[in-house]
VEXDREN-2710 file (C-alpha; in Angstrom, 1 decimal):
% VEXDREN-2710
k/r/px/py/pz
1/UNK/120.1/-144.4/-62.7
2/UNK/122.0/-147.6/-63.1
3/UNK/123.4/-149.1/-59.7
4/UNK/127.1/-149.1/-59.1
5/UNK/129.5/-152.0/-58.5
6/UNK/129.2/-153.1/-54.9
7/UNK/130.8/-151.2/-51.8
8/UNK/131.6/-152.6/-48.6
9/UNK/130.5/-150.5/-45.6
10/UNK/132.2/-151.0/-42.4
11/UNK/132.0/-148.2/-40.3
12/UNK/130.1/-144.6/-39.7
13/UNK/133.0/-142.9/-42.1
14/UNK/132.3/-145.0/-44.6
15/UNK/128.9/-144.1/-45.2
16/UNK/130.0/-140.4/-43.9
17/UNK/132.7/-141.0/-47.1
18/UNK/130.1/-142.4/-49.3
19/UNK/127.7/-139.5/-49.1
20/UNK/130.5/-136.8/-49.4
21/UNK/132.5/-138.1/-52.0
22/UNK/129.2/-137.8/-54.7
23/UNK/129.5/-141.2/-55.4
24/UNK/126.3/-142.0/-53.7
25/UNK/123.3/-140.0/-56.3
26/UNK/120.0/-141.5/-56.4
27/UNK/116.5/-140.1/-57.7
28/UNK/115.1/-141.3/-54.3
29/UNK/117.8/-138.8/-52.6
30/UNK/116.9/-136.1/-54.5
31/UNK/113.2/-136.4/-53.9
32/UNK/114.3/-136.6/-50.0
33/UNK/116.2/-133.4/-50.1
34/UNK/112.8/-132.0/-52.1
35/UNK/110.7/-132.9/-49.2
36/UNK/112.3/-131.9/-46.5
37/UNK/112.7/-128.1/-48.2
38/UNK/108.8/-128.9/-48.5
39/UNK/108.9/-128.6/-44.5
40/UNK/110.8/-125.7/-44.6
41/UNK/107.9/-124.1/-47.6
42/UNK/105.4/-124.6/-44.7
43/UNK/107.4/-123.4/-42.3
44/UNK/107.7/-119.9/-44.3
45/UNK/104.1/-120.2/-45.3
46/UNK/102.9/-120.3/-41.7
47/UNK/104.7/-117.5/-41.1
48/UNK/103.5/-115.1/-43.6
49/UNK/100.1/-116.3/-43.7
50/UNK/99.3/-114.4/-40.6
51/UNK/101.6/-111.5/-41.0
52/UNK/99.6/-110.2/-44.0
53/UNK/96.5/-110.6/-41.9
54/UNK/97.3/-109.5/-38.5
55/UNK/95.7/-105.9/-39.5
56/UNK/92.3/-107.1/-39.8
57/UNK/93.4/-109.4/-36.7
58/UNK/93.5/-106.7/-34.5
59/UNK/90.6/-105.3/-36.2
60/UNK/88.2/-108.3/-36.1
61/UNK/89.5/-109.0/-32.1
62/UNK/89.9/-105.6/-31.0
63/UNK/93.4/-106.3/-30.0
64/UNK/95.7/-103.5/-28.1
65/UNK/99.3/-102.8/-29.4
66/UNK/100.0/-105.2/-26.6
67/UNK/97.9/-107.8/-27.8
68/UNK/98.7/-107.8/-31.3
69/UNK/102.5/-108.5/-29.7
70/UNK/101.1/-111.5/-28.2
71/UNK/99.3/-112.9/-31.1
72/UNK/102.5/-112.0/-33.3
73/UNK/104.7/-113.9/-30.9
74/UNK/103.1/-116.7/-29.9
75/UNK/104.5/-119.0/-32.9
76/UNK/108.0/-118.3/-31.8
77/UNK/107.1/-119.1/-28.3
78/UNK/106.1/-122.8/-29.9
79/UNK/109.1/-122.3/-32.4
80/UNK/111.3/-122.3/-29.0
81/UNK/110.1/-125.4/-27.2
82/UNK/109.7/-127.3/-30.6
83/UNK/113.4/-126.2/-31.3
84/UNK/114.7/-127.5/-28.2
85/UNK/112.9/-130.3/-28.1
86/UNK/113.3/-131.4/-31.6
87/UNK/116.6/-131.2/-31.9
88/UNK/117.1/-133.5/-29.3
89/UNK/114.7/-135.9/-30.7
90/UNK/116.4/-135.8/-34.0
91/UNK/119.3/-137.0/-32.8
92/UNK/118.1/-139.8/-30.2
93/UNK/115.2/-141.4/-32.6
94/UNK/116.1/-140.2/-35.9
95/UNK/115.4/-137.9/-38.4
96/UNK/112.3/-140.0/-40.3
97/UNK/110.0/-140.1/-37.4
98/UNK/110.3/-136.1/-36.2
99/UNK/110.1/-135.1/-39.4
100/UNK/106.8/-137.0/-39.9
101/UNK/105.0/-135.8/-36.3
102/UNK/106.1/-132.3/-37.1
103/UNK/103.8/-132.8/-40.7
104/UNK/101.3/-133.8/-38.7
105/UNK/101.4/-130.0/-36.4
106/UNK/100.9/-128.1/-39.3
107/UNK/98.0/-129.5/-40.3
108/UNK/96.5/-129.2/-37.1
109/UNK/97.5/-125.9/-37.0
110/UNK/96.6/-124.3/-39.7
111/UNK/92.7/-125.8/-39.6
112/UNK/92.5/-124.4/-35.7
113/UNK/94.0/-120.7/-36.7
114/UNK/92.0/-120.9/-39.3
115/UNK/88.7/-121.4/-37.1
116/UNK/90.2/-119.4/-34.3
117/UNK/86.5/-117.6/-32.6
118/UNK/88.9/-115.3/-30.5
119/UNK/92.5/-113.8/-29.8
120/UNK/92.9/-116.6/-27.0
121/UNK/91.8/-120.0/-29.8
122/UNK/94.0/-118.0/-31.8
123/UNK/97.2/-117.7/-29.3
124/UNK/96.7/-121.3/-29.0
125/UNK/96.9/-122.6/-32.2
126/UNK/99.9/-120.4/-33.0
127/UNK/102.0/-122.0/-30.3
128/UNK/101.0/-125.2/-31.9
129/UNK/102.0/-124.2/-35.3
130/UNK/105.3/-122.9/-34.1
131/UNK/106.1/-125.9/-32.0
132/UNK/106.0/-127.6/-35.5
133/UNK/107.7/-124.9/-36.8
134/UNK/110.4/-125.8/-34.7
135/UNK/110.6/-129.1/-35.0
136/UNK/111.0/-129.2/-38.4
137/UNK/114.0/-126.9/-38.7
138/UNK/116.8/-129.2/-37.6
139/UNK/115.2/-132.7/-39.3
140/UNK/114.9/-130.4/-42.4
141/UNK/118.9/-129.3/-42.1
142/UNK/119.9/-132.4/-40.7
143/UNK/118.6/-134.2/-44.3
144/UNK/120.2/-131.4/-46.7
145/UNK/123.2/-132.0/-45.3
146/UNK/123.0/-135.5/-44.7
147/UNK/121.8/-136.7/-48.1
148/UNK/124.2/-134.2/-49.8
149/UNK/128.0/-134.5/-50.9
150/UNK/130.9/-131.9/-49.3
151/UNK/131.9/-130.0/-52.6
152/UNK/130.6/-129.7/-55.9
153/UNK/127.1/-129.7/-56.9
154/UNK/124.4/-130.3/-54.9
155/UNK/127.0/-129.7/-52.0
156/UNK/125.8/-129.9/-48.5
157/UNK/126.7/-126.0/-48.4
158/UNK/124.7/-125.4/-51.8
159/UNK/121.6/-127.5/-50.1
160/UNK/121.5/-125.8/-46.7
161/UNK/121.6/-122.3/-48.2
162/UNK/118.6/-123.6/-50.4
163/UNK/116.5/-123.5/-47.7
164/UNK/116.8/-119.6/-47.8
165/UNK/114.5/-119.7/-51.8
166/UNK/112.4/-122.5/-50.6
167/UNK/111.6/-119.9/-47.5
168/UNK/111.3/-117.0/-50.1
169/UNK/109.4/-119.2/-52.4
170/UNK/106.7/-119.6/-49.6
171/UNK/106.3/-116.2/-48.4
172/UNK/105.8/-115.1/-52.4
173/UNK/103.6/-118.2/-52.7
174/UNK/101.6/-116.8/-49.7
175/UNK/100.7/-113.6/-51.3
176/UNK/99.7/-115.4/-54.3
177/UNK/97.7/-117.1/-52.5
178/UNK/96.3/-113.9/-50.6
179/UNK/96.2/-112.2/-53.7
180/UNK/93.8/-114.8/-55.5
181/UNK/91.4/-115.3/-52.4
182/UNK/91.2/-111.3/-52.2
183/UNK/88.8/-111.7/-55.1
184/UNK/86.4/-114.1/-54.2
185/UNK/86.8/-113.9/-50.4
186/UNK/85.4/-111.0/-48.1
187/UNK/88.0/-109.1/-47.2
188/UNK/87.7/-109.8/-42.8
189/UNK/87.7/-113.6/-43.6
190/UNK/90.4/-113.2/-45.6
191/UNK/93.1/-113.9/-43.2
192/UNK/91.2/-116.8/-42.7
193/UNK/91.1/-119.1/-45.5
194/UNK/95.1/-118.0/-46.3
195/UNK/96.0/-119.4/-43.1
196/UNK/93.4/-122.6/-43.6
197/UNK/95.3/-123.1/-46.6
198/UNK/98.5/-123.6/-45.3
199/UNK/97.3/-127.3/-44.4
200/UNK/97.1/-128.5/-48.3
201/UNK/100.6/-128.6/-48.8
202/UNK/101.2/-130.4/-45.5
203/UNK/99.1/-132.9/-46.1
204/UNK/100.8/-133.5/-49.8
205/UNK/103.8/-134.1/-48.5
206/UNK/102.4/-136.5/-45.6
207/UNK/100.9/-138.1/-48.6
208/UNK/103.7/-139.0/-50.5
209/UNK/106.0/-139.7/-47.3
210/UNK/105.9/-143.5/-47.2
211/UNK/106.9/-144.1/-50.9
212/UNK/110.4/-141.8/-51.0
213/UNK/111.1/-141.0/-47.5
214/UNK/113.9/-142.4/-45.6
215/UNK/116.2/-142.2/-42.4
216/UNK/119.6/-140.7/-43.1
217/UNK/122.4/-143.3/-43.3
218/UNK/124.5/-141.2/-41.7
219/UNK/122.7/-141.2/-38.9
220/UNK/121.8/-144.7/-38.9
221/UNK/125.2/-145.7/-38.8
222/UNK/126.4/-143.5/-36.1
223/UNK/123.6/-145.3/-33.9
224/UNK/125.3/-148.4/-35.3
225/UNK/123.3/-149.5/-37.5
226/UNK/125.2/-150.1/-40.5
227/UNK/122.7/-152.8/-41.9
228/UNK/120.1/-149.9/-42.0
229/UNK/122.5/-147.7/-43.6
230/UNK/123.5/-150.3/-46.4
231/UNK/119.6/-150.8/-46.6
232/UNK/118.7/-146.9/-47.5
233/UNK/121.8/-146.9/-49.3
234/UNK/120.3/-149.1/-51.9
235/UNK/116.9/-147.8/-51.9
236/UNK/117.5/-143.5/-51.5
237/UNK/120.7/-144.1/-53.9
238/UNK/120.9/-146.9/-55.5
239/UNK/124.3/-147.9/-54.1
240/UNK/124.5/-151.8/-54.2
241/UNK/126.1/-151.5/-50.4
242/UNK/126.9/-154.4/-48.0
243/UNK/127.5/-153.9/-44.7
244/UNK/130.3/-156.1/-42.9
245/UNK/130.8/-154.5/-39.3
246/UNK/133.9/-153.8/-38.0
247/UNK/135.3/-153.7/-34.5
248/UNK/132.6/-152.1/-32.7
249/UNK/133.1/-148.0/-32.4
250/UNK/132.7/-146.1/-29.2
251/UNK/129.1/-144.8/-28.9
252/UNK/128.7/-141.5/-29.4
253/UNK/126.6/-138.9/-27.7
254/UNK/123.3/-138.5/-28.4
255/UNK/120.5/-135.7/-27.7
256/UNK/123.1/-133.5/-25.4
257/UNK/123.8/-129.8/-25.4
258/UNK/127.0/-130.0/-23.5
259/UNK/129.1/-131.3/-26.7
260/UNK/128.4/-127.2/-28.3
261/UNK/130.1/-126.0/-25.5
262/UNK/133.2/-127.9/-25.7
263/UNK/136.6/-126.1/-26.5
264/UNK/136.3/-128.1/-30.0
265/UNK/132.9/-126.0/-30.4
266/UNK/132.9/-123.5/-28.3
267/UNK/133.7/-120.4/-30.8
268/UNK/131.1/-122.1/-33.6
269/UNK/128.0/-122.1/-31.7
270/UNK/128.5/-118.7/-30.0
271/UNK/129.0/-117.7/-33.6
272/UNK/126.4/-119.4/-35.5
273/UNK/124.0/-118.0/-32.3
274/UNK/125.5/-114.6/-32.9
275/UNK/124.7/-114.6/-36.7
276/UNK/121.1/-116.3/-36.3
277/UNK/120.3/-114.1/-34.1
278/UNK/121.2/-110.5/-35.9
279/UNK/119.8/-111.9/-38.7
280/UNK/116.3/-113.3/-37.3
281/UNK/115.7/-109.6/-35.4
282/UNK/116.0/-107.2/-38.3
283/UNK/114.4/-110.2/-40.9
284/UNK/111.6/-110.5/-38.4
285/UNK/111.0/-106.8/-38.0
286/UNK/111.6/-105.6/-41.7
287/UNK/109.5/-109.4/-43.5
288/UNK/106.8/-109.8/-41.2
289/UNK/106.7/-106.6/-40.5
290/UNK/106.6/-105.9/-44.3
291/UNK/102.2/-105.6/-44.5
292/UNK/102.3/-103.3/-41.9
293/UNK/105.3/-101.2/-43.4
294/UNK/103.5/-100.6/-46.9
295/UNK/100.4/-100.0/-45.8
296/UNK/101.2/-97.7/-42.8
297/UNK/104.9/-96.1/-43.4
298/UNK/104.5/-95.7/-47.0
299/UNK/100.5/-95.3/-46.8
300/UNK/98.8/-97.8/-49.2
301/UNK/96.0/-99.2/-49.7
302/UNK/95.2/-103.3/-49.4
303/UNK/95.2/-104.3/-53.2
304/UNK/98.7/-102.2/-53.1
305/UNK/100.5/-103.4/-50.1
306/UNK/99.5/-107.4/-51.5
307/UNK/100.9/-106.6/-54.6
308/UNK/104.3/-104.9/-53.4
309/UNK/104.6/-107.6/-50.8
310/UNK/104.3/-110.2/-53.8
311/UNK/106.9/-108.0/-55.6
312/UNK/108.8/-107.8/-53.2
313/UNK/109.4/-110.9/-52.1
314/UNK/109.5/-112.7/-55.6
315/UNK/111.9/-110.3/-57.2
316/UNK/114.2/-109.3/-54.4
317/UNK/114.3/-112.4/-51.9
318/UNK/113.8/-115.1/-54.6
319/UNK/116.2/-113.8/-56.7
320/UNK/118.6/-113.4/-54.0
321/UNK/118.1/-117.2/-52.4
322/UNK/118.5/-118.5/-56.0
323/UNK/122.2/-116.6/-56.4
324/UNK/122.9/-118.2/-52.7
325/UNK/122.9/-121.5/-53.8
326/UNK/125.0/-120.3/-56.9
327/UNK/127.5/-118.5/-54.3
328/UNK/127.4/-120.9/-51.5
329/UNK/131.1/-122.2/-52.6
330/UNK/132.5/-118.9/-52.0
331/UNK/132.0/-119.2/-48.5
332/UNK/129.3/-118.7/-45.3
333/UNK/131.6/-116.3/-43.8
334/UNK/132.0/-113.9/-47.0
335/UNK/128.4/-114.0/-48.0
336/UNK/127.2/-113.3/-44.4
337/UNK/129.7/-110.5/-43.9
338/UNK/128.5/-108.9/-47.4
339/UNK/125.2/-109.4/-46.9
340/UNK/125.0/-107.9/-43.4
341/UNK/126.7/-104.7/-44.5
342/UNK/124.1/-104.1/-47.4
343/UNK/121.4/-105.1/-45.1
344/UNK/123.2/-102.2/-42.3
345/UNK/123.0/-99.5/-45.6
346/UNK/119.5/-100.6/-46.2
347/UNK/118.3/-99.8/-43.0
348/UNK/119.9/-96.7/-42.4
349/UNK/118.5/-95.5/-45.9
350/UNK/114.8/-96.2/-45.0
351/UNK/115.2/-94.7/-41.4
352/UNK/117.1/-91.5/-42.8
353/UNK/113.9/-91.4/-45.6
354/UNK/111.3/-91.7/-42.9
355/UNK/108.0/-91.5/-44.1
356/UNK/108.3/-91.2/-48.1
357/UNK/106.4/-88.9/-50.1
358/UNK/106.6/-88.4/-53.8
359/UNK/110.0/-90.0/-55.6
360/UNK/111.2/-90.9/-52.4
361/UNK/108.8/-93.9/-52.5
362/UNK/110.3/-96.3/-54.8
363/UNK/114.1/-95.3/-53.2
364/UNK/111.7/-96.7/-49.7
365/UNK/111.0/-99.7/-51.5
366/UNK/113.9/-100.4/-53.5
367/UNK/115.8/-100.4/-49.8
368/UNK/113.6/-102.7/-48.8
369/UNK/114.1/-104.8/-51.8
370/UNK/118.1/-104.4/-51.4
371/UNK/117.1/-105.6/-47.3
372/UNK/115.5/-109.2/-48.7
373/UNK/117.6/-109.2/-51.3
374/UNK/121.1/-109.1/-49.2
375/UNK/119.0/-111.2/-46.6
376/UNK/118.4/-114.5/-49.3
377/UNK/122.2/-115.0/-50.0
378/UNK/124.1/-113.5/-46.8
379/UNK/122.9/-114.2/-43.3
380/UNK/119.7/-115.3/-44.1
381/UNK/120.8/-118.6/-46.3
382/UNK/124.2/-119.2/-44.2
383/UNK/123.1/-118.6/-40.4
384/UNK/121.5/-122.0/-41.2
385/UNK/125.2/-123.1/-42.9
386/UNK/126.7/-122.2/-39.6
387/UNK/124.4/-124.0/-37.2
388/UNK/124.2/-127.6/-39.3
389/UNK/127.6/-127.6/-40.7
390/UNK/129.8/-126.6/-37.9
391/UNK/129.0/-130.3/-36.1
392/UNK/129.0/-133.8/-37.1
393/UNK/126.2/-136.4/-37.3
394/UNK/125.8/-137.3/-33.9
395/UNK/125.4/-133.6/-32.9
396/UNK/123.9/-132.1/-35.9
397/UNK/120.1/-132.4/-34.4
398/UNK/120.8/-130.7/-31.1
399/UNK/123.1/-128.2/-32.8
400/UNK/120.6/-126.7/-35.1
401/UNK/117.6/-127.2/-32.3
402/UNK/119.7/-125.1/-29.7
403/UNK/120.6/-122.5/-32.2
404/UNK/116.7/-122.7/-33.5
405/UNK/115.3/-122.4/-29.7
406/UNK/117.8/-119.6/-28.5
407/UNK/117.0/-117.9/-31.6
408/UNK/113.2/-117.9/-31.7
409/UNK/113.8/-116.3/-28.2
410/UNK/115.2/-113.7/-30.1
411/UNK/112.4/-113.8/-33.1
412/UNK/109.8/-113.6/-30.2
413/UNK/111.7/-110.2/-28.6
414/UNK/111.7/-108.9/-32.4
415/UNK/107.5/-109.9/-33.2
416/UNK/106.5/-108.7/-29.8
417/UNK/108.6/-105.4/-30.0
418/UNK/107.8/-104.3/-33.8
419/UNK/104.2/-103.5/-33.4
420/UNK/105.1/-101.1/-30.3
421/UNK/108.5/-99.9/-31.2
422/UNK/106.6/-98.8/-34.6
423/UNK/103.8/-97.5/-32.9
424/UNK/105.9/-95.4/-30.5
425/UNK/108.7/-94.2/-32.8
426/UNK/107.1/-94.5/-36.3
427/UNK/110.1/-94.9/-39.3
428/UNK/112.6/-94.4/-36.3
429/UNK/112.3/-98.1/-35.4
430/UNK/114.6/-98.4/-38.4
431/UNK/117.6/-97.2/-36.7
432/UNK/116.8/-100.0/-33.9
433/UNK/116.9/-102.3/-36.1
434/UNK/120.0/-101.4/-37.7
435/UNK/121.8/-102.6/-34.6
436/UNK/121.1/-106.3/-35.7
437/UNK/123.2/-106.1/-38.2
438/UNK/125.6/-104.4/-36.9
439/UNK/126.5/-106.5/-34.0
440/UNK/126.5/-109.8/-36.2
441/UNK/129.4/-108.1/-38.7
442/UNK/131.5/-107.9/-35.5
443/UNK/131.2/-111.1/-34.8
444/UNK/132.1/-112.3/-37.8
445/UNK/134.6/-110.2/-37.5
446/UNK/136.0/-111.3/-34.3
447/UNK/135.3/-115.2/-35.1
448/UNK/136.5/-116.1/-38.5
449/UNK/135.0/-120.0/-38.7
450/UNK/134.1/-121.0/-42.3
451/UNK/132.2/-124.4/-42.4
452/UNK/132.0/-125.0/-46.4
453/UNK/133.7/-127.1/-47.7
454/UNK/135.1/-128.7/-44.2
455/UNK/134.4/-132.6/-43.7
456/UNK/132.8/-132.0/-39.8
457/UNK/131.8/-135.5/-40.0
458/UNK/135.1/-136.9/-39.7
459/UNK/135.1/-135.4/-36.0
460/UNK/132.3/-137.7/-34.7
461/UNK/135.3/-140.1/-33.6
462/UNK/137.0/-137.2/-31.7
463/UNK/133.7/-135.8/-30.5
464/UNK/133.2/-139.1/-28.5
465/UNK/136.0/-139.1/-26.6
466/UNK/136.1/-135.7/-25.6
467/UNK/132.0/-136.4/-24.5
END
């Protein structure tokens, strides 16, 4: 791509103005945006790796209901202090350096689950993998948005919800992956080298870091910085930028949660918290939960519940994230509202079926297809709209990370409870988890915020003086 005449930089809001206009494209851009959806593909693959496997788990460890709970729900645990953590971070040294450390957790990770000798080695390792899991979440948003325009294609609200196929992507990429070893692998280690695996991609993308990866300008220029900006202004996008300071702007806050709470932000974050987490419980319960559902609610056999997993997942979720990104200009707030009413008829339909026999099979799966399906371009894709785009630069870090820790709290509730609520109440724990969906349409009802399409960046000025 040939470089564009030269543009003066003076401020934060003229790189902000830069990157949302469109005028600033590079290759390198695009291959950061690419990467940092690669953090979110491990975070899914992490996920799923051990869902699939947490049968022969409890087998192989002798693991109570109780247990299995634990093992389940220790990655969110991690996934809570990395969230919290790592949002802060994000915002007080930057968005390069978390987002390599985090790399660096999930191959660690992976390796130790992967050699886990008990439940306990095991627990261990999972709180590791989650605390990268959590880390990685609001570097990851903070670069879609960051190195993305406002409207248009390749829009920060397109990029966000792109997260939701690259998540989709993994967890169909998993069961390929669990599909190929069930051939050559015996079936107890199986769980094993699936979760071992995980670490190949990881170390790819640590790999390939140094040569495309690059701090947002954004964010370098809110620290004030604008000499750094200019800098990955001309290597990211090619964007012949000089910088020539201006009178010096009032420093913003940095790595605080009190900003969400302010009556500018109030309403956003208690509904982007009430949409992430409706949508984590029932996705957490109904996708991770999915192995267990095949093989125990609909009674199959291994070789069956890989390959309807697979299906699953790469026909109805896939699909689904792919149409997001298509649909992400008609709005967070539409798509999540739609999306959580077919996900509320989805569940109701599998708990009135119960435990299918004969041609009420495929209506059990096809309900469940509709659930990932609605999930990809509704709530699943735009919870993550609402927690990055409803706050500028200088908050954008801690905004995702408190949304991410408060709901991994509630992922934690959800993979704890499913393996006991199930046990206890068989198909019934569908009509629990109906709920979820439930209470997030009222509060989209009761909160009508829509961030596509809004520049939130241009309140970074504003946020400072009421921090």
């Amino acid at each position: 791509m040939g470089r564009v005449s030269t543009v003066v930089i003076r401020s934060a809001a003229d790189v902000n103005a830069l990157v949302n206009s469109g005028a600033a494209r590079g290759s390198n851009a695009r291959v950061i945006v690419f990467l940092a959806l690669g953090g979110i593909f491990l975070d899914a693959y992490d996920f799923s790796s051990l869902a699939y496997g947490m049968r022969d788990i409890t087998q192989q460890f002798g693991l109570s209901p109780v247990w299995a709970g634990i093992v389940n729900a220790s990655i969110m645990v991690g996934a809570v202090v990395g969230a919290l953590f790592g949002g802060v971070l994000v915002d007080r040294i930057g968005r390069y350096q978390v987002f390599m450390a985090d790399m660096l957790f999930f191959v660690v990770a992976a390796v130790g689950c992967a050699l886990a000798p008990n439940e306990f080695v095991l627990v261990f390792f999972r709180f590791l993998m989650g605390i990268g899991v959590g880390m990685d979440l609001p570097v990851a948003m903070a670069f879609l948005a960051e190195f993305s325009r406002l409207t248009g294609r390749g829009s920060k609200a397109s990029r966000t919800a792109a997260w939701a196929p690259a998540w989709f992507t993994a967890t169909s990429a998993c069961y390929l992956v669990i599909l190929g070893l069930y051939q050559v692998v015996p079936h107890e280690h199986l769980w094993r080298f699936t979760v071992g695996f995980g670490a190949v991609p990881a170390i790819a993308i640590l790999l390939v870091r140094k040569k495309y990866m690059n701090e947002s300008p954004s964010w370098a220029a809110q620290q004030g910085d604008l000499e750094g900006a200019a800098r990955i202004l001309r290597e990211s996008y090619g964007v012949d930028a000089v910088a020539e300071p201006g009178p010096p702007e009032p420093k913003k806050a940095s790595g605080s949660f009190r900003p969400l709470f302010s009556s500018r932000y109030r309403l956003r974050t208690t509904l982007a918290l009430a949409v992430a987490l409706a949508q984590t419980f029932a996705y957490n319960a109904v996708a991770y939960g999915l192995p267990v559902i095949i093989a125990s609610f609909l009674a199959q056999g291994p070789l069956t519940t890989i390959t309807a997993s697979l299906v699953l997942n790469l026909g109805f979720a896939v699909t689904g994230g792919l149409l997001g990104i298509r649909w992400a200009r008609r709005g967070a707030w539409r798509m999540t509202v739609l999306g959580f009413a077919v996900q509320l008829a989805s569940l109701v339909a599998l708990a009135v079926i119960g435990k299918p026999t004969g041609s009420l099979a495929p209506a059990a799966l096809l309900s469940l297809g509709a659930f990932l399906f609605a999930q990809a371009w509704g709530p699943g894709a735009h919870y993550m709209t609402f927690a990055s785009l409803s706050y500028p630069t200088s908050l954008r870090g801690v905004g995702v990370g408190f949304n991410q820790g408060v709901l991994r709290i509630g992922s934690t509730l959800s993979l704890f409870l499913f393996p006991v609520l199930a046990s206890a109440l068989g198909t019934g724990v569908f009509w629990v988890i109906a709920a979820a969906p439930a209470v997030g349409l009222l509060a989209l009802l009761l909160i009508r915020w829509e961030p596509v399409g809004y520049d939130v960046d241009a309140e970074d000025a504003l946020t400072a003086s009421s921090t």
